[in-house]
C-alpha positions in Angstrom: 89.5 99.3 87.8 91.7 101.5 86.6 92.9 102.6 90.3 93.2 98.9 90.8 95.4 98.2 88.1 97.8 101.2 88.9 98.5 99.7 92.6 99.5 96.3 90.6 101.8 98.1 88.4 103.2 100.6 91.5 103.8 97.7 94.1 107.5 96.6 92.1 108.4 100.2 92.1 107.3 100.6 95.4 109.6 98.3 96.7 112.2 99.8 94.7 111.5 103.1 96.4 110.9 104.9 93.0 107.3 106.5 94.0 108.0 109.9 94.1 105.5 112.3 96.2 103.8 109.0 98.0 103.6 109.4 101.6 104.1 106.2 103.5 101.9 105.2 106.4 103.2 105.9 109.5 103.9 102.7 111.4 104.9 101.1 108.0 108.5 99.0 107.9 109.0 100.3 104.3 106.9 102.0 101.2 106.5 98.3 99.7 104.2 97.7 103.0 102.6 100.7 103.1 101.9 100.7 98.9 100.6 97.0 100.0 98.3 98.0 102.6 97.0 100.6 100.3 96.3 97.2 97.7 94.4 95.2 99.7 92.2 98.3 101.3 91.1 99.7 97.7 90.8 95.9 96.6 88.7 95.2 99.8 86.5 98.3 99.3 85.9 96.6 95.9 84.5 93.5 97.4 82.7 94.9 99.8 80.9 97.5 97.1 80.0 93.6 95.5 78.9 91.9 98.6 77.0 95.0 99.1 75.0 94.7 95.9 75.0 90.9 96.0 72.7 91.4 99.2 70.7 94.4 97.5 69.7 92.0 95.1 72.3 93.9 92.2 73.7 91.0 91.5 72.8 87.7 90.2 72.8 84.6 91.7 75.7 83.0 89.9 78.0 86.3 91.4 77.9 84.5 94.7 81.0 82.2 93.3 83.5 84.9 92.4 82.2 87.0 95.6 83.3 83.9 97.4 86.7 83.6 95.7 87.5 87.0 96.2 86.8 86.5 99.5 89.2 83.7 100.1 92.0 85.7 97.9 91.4 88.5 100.1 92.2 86.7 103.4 95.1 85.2 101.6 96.4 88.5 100.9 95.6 90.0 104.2 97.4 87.3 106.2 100.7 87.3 104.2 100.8 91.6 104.7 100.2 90.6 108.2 103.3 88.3 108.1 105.2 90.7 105.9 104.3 93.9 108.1 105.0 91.8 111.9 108.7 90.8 110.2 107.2 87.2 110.2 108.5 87.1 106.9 110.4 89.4 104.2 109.1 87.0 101.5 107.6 89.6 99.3 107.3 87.5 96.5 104.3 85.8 97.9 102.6 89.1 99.5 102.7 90.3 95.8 101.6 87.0 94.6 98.9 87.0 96.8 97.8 90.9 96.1 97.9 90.2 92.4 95.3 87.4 92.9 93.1 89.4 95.1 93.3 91.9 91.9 92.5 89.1 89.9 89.4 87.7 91.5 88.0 91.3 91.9 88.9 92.0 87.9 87.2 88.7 87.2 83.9 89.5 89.2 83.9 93.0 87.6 84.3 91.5 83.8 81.4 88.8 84.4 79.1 90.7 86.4 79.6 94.7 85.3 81.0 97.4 87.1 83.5 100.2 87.6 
């Protein structure tokens, strides 16, 4: 959660090219894309440790619903890096917007159902 929370906080600076020491992706337009992609990969590992333990039986029932949400936030997310990082867009008001509510929906899981 707490790795979560720092790539929220890091994305403005990010863009304002104030990360000192962090190595961009190669391939990446800027460090705000590459900080991005890094987002929506630790956020996605998150869901997928969920769905994982959903299907284990870990998880109740009623977990299906924010799995399902997080789900949909998630391809949000992903399709507006995808515009951002193709130069489909420079809108990066939304990508944040979007990554923030992929944080959200995995934050919201994690405080009704447990975890890290």
């Amino acid at each position: 959660m707490k790795r979560m929370l720092a790539f929220v906080l890091l994305l403005p600076l990010a863009f304002s090219g104030c990360i000192h020491g962090y190595k961009t992706h190669p391939g990446s337009i800027n460090t705000f894309d590459s900080v991005s992609y890094d987002a929506i990969l630790d956020y996605k590992a998150a869901l997928d440790e969920a769905k994982a333990e959903y299907t284990k039986g870990q998880l109740p029932p009623a977990s299906k619903e924010y799995i399902n949400q997080a789900v949909a936030a998630y391809n949000t997310a992903e399709s507006s890096w995808q515009l951002y990082h193709s130069g489909h867009t420079e809108n990066i008001q939304q990508l944040q917007a979007d990554i923030n509510a992929f944080a959200q929906s995995i934050a919201a899981l994690r405080a009704a159902f447990g975890g890290k």
